[in-house]
C-alpha positions as CSV (number, residue, x, y, z in Angstrom):
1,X,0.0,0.0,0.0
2,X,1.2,3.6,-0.3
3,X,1.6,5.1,2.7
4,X,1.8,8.6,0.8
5,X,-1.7,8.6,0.5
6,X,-4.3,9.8,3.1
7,X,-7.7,8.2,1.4
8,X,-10.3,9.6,4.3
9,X,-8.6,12.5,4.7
10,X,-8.6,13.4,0.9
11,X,-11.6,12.7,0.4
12,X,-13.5,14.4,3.2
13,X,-11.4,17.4,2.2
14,X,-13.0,17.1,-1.3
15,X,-16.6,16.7,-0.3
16,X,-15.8,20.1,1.5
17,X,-14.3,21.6,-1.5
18,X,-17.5,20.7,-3.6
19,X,-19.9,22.9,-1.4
20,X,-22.4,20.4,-1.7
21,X,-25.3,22.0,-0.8
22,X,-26.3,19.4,2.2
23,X,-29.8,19.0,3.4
24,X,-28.4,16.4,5.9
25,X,-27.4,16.3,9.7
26,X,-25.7,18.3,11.0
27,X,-27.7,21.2,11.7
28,X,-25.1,23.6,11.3
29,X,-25.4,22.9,7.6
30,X,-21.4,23.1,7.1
31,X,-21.8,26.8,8.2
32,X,-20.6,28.6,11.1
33,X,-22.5,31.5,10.3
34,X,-25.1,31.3,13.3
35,X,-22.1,30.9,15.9
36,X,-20.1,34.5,15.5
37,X,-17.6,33.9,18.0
38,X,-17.2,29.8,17.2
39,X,-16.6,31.3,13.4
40,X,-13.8,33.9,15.0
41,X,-12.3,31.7,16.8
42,X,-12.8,28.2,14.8
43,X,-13.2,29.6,11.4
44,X,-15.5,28.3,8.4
45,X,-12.9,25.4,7.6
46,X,-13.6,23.2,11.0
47,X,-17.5,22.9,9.9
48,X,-17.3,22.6,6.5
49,X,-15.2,19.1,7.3
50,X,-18.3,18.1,9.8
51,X,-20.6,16.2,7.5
52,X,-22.4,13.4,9.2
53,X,-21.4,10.4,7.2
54,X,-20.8,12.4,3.8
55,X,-17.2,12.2,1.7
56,X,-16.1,12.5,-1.9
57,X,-14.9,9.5,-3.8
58,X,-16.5,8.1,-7.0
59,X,-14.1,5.2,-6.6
60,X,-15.6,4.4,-3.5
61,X,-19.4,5.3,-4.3
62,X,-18.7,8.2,-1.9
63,X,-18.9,5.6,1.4
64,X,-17.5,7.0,4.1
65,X,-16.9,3.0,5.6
66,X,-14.9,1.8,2.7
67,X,-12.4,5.4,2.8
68,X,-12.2,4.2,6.7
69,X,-11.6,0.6,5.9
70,X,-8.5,1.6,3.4
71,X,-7.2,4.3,5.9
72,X,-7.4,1.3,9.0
73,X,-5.4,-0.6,6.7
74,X,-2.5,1.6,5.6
75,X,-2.2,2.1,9.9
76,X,-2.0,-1.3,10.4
77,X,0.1,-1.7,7.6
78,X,2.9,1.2,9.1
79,X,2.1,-0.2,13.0
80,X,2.8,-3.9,11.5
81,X,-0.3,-5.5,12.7
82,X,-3.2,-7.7,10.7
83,X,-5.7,-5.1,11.4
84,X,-6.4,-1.7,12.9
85,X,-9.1,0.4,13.9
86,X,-9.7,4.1,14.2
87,X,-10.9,4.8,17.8
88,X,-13.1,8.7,18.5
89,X,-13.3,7.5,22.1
90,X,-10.2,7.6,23.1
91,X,-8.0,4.5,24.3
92,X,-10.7,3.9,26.8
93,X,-13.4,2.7,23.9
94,X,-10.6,0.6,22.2
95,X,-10.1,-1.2,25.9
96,X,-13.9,-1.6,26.1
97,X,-13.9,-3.2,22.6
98,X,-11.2,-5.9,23.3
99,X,-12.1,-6.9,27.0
100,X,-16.5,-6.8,26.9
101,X,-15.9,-9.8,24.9
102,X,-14.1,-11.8,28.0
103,X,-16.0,-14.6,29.5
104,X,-13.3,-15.9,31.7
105,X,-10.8,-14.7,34.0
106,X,-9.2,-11.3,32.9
107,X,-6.0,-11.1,34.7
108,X,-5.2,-7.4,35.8
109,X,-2.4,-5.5,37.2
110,X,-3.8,-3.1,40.0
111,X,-2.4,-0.2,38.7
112,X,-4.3,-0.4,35.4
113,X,-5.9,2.5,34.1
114,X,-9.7,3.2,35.3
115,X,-11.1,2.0,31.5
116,X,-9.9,-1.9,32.3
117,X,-11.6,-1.6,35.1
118,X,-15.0,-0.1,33.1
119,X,-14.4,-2.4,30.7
120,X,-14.8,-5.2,33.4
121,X,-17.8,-3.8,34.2
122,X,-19.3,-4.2,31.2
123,X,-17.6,-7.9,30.5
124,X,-19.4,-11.2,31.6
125,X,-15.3,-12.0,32.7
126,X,-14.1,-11.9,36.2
127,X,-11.0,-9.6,36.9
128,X,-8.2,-10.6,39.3
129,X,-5.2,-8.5,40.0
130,X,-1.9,-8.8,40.5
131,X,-0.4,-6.7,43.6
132,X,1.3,-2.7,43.3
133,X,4.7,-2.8,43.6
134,X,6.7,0.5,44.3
135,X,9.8,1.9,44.4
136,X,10.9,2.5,47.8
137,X,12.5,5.5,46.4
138,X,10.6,7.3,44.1
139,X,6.9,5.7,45.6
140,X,5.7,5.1,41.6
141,X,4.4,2.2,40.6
142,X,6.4,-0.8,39.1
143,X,5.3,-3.0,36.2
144,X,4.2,-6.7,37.2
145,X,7.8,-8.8,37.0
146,X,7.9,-11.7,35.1
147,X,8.2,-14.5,37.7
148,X,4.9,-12.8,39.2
149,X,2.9,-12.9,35.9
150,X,4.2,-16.4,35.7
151,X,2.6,-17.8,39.2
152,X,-0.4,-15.5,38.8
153,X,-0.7,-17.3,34.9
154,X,-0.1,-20.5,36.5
155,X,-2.6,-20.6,39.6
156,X,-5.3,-18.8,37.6
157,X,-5.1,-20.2,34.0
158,X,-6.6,-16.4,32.8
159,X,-8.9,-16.1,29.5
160,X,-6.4,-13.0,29.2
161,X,-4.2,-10.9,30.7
162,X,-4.0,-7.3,30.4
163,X,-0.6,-5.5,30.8
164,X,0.1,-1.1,30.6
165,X,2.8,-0.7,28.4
166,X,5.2,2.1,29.2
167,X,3.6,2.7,33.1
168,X,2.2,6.6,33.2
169,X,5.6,7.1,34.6
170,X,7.3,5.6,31.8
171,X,8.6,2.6,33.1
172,X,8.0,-1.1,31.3
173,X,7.9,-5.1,31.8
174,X,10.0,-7.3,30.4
175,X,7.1,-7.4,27.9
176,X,8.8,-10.0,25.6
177,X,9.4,-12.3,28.1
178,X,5.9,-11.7,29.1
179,X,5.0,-12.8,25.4
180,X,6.3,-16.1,25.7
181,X,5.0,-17.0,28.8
182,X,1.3,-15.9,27.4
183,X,1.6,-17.5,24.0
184,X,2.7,-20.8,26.3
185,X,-0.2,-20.5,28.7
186,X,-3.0,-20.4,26.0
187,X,-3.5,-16.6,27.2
188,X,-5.1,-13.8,25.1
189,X,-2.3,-10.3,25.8
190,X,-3.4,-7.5,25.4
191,X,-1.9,-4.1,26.0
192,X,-2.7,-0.4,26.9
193,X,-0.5,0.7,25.1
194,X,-1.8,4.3,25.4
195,X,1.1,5.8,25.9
196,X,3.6,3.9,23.9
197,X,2.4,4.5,20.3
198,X,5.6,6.1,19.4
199,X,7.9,3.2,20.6
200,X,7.6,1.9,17.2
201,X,9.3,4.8,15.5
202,X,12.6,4.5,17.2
203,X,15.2,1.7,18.4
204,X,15.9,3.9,21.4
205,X,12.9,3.4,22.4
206,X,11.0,0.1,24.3
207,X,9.8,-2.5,21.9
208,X,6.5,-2.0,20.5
209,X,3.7,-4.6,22.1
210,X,3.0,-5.7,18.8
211,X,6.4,-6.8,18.4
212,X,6.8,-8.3,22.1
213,X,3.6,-11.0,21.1
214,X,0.6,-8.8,22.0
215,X,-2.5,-10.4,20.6
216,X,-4.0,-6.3,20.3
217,X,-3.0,-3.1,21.7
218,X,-4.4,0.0,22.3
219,X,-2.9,3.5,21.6
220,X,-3.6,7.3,22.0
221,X,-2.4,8.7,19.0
222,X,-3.4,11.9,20.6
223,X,-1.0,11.7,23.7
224,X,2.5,11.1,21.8
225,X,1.9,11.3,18.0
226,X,-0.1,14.5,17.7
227,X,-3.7,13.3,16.8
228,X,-6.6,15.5,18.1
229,X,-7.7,14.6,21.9
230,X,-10.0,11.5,21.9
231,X,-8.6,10.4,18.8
232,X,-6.7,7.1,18.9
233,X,-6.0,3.4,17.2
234,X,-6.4,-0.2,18.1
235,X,-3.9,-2.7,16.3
236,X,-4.5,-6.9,16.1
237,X,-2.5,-9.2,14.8
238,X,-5.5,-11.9,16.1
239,X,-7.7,-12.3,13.3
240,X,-10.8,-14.4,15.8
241,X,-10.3,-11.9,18.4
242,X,-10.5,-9.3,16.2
243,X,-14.0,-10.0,14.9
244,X,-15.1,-9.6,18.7
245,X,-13.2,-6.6,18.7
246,X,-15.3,-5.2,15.7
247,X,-19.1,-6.6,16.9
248,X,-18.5,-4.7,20.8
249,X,-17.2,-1.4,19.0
250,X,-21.0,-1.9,17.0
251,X,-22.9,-2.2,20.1
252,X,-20.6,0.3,21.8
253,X,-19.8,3.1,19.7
254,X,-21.4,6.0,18.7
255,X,-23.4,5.7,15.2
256,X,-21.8,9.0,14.6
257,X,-18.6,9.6,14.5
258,X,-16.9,12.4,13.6
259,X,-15.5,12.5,10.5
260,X,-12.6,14.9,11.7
261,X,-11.4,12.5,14.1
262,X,-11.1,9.9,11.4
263,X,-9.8,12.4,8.7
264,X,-7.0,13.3,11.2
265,X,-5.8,10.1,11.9
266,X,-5.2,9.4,8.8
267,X,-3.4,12.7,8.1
268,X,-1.5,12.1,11.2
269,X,-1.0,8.4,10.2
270,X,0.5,9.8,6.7
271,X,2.9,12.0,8.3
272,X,4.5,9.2,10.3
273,X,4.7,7.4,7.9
274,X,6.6,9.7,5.8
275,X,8.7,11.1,8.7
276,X,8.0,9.4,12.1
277,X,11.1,8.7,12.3
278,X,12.7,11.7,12.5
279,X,9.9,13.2,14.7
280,X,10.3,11.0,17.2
281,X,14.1,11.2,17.2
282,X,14.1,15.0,17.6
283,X,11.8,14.8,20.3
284,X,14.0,12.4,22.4
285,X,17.1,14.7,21.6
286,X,14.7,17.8,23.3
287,X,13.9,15.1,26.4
288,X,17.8,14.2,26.7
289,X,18.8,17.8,26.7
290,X,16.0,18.7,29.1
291,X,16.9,15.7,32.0
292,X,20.8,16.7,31.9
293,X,19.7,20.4,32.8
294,X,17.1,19.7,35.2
295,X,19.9,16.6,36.7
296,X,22.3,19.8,36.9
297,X,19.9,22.1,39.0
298,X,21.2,21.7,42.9
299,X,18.1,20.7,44.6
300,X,16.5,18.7,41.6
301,X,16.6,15.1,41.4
302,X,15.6,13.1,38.5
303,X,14.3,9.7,37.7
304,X,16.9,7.5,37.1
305,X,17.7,5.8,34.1
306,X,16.8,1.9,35.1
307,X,13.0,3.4,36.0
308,X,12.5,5.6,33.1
309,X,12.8,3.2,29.8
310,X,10.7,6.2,28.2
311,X,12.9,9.4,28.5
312,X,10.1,11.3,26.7
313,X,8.6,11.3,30.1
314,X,11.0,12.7,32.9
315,X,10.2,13.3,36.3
316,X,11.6,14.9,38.5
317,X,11.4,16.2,42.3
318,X,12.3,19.0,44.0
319,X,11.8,17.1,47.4
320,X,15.2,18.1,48.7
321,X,14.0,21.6,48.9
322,X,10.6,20.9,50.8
323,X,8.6,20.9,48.1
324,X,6.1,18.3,46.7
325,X,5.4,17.5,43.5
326,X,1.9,18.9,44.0
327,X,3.4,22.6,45.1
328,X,5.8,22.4,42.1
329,X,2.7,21.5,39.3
330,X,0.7,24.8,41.2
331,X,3.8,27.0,41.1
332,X,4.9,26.3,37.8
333,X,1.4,27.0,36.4
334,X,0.8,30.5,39.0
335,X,4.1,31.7,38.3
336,X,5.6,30.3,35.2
337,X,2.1,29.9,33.2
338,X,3.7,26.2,33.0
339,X,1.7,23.0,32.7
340,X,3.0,19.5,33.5
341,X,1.7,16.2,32.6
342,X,1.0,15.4,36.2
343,X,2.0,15.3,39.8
344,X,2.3,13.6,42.8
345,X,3.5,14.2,46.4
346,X,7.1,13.9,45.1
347,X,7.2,14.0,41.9
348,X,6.5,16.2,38.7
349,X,5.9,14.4,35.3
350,X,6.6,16.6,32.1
351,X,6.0,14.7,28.9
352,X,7.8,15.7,26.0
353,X,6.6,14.7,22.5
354,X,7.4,15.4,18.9
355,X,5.3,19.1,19.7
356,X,7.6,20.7,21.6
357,X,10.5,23.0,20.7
358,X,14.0,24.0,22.0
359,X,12.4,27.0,23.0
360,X,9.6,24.9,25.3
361,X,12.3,23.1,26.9
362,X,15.1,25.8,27.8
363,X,11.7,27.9,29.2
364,X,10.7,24.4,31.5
365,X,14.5,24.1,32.7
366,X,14.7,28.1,33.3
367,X,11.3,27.7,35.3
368,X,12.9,24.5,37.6
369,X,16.0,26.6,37.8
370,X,14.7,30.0,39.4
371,X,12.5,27.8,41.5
372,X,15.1,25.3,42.9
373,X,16.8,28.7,43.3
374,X,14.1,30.6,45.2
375,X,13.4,27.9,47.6
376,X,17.5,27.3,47.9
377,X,17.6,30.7,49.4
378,X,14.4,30.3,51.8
379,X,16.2,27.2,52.8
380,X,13.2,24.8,52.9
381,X,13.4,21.1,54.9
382,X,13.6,18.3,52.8
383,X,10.4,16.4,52.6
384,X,9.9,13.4,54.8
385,X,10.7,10.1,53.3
386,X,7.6,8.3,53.7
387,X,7.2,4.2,52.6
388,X,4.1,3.2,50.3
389,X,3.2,0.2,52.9
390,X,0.6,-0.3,50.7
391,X,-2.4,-2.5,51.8
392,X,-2.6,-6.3,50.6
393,X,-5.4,-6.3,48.4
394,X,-9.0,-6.7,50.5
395,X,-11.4,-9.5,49.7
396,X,-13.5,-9.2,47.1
397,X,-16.9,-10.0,48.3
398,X,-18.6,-9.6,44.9
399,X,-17.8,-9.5,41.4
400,X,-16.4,-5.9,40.1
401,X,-19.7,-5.9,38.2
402,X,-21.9,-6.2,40.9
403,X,-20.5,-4.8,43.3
404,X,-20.5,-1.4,40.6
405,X,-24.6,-1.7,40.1
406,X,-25.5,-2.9,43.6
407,X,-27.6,-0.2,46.0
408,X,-25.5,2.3,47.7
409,X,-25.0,4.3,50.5
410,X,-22.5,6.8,52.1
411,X,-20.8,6.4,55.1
412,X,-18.0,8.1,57.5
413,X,-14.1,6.6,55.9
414,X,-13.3,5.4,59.6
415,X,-16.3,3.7,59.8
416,X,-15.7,1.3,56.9
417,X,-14.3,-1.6,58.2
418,X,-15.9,-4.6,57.2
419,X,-18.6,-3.0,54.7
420,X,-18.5,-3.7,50.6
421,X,-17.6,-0.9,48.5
422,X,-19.4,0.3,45.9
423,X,-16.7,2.7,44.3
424,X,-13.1,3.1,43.5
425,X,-11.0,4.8,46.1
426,X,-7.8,5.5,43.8
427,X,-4.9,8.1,45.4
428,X,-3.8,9.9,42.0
429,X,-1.7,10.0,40.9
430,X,-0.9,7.3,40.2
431,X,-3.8,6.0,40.0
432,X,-3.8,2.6,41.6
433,X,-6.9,1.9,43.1
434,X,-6.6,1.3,47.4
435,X,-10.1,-0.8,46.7
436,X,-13.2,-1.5,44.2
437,X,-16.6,-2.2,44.0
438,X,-17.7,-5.8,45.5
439,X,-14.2,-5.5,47.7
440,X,-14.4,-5.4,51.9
441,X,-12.9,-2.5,53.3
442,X,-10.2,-3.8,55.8
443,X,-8.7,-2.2,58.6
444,X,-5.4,-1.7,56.4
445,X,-7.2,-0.2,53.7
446,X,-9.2,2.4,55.9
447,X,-5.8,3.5,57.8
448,X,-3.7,3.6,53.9
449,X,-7.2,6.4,53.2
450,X,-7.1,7.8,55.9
451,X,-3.2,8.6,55.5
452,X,-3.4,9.7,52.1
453,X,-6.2,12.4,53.0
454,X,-3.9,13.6,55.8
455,X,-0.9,14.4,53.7
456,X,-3.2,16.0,51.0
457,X,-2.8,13.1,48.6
458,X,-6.3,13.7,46.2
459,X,-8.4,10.4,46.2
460,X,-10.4,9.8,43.8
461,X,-14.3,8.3,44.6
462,X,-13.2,10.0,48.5
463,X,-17.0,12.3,48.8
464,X,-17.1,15.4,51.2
465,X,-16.4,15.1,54.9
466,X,-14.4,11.8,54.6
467,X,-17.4,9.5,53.2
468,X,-17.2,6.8,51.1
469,X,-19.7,4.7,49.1
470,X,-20.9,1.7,50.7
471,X,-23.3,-1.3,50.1
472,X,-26.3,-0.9,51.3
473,X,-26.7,-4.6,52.1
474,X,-23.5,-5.0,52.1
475,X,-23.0,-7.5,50.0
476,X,-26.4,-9.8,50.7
477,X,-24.4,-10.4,54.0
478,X,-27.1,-8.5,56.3
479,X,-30.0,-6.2,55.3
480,X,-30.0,-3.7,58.1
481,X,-26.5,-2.3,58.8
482,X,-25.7,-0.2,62.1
């Protein structure tokens, strides 16, 4: 195939350029002209590519499905899969798609993102988890090792097994290794791969899933290969699995897309193609540059190397000086008008992609440097250097689905013990959720909240005045609860 061309995007710019005069959805009629300050800001261009399901493309009898088809085929052609889909809700709807068809058990580590767990909601499979690990240093979380996939596959016999490749904080598995073992076990893999889709444009970089045995993965295009937010792709290389993939995303998606999403993947998809590459390169000479300096501030300490197999995500902490990663991410935006990735109470993530600039990176270092210097002078205590003792993982009383549909109720944190939750309780970052719906709240769990809410540690699902979300009959096990 030639990966010059951009079929979708071609020809929804052609419909555009026709002026078809549309007596079709959507009611803006390919017009801003009732929307003044959407036209000045947006312009006339953005609706005029916002048919409903209109293109131009005699070849193709002007169907918008077959453009699609071609344009999911020169991406899985570049991505070197069997078969790819365009995705307009995000990784999260291409995780729904390949995990609502499990029957059996979906193996899970805890710190996946919240959409494995939705999508486990909506399967008829059962999730179990494998444990958080941390580093005692740095308090992010670690990939699953190999030898604990290994028992876990062993003890469980999974349907699948669902592994995040790089971590949020850039870190990886020993995902080929992890191949193997699944393709012995009889074990679907699949991989959120959200923010990994550039791995394939660079042997600096990880190996791609795809390349590691990954039966599908899921990526957002729009996080590290500049695709519009929402917009992202799902590659297979398992042609049965596949045709599950495709019936879910039926039932699942939207029955109207937008054709911009799609048109811009392929564009996007076309450019990387053509110069990926190079992109990708550049952008992990700007992250290289940009560790050394911020390694070279006193007072600034950076991930080091063996955690960060990604150095297009660098984190770094300005704990030495008493700050948190928290304060750094406020002060940064308040005083720098500076925006990072993410934060934590150490740690400051700032992704760097094939977007930014020299400029954007000497203005980020300058930023960390007058800070570091500022709070050098005020002469600040380091922070504490707390442990992540982080609970065993409670009970689970109840599947994840009903334990998420079940009647609830809110009650006090502290008075939790022994009640079924009916929500996630997830400290973010990172993200790993403490407990989930259909699990018992232990005494470890309730102390590990309670801890987080006294440093200032958000938690997500944690309502006003310390409450939490609770079964009402808790479980089936009693009706009246006092």
């Amino acid at each position: 195939m030639n990966q010059n061309t951009a079929p979708f995007w071609d020809a929804l710019l052609a419909y555009a350029s026709r002026e078809v005069l549309p007596f079709h959805t959507p009611g803006h009629k390919l017009k801003a002209q009732a929307f003044t300050n959407l036209r000045s800001v947006l312009g006339e261009g953005l609706f005029s590519l916002d048919p409903s399901d209109e293109i131009e493309n005699a070849e193709l009898n002007h169907d918008f499905e077959q453009a699609l088809h071609l344009a999911e085929q020169l991406a899985a052609e570049l991505f070197g899969a069997r078969q790819s889909l365009f995705l307009v809700n995000g990784t999260t709807g291409g995780i729904h798609y390949l995990l609502t068809p499990t029957t059996g058990t979906v193996l899970i580590p805890r710190f996946s993102h919240q959409a494995v767990y939705s999508a486990m909601v909506l399967a008829q499979g059962q999730a179990a988890y494998l444990p958080c690990a941390y580093d005692p240093q740095w308090l992010i979380p670690l990939p699953p090792s190999v030898t604990a996939v290994q028992q876990a596959l062993e003890e469980l016999q999974p349907q699948a097994l669902v592994i995040t490749h790089p971590t949020y904080y850039g870190s990886v598995s020993a995902l080929d290794e992890v191949g193997r073992l699944t393709e012995k076990h009889g074990v679907l893999l699949f991989v959120d791969e959200a923010h990994g889709g550039h791995f394939h444009f660079s042997k600096d970089l990880p190996a791609p899933a795809l390349s590691c045995g990954a039966d599908a993965v899921v990526q957002s295009t729009h996080k590290t290969l500049g695709s519009l937010t929402q917009t992202s792709m799902l590659h297979s290389r398992n042609d049965s699995w596949f045709s599950k993939v495709v019936q879910a995303q039926r039932v699942l998606q939207t029955t109207s897309p937008s054709l911009i999403f799609y048109a811009v993947l392929d564009e996007v998809r076309r450019e990387l193609a053509l110069q990926g590459p190079a992109l990708v390169n550049r952008a992990l000479e700007l992250a290289a540059t940009c560790t050394s300096s911020l390694a070279a501030i006193k007072g600034v300490e950076v991930l080091p190397k063996h955690l960060q197999a990604d150095p297009t995500k660098i984190v770094f902490s300005l704990r030495q000086l008493g700050l948190t990663g928290i304060e750094v991410e406020r002060i940064l935006r308040v005083d720098y008008n500076i925006q990072v990735e993410l934060s934590d109470y150490y740690n400051v993530l700032a992704l760097i992609s094939i977007g930014d600039t020299a400029s954007s990176i000497t203005s980020l270092v300058q930023a960390v440097q007058d800070l570091a210097a500022r709070r050098g002078h005020l002469g600040g205590t380091p922070l504490p250097r707390h442990t992540m003792d982080f609970p065993d993982l409670p009970p689970a009383a109840l599947s994840l689905r009903e334990g998420f549909f079940r009647e609830k109720e809110e009650i006090p944190l502290h008075c939790a013990v022994g009640r079924i939750s009916g929500a996630f309780l997830t400290p973010y970052p990172p993200g790993v959720p403490v407990i989930v719906p259909g699990e018992e709240f232990t005494a470890d769990v309730v102390e590990h909240l309670l801890w987080c809410a006294e440093i200032g540690w958000p938690i997500r699902g944690l309502l006003a005045g310390q409450k939490v979300l609770a079964l009402k009959d808790n479980g089936g096990r009693c009706r009246t609860v006092r």
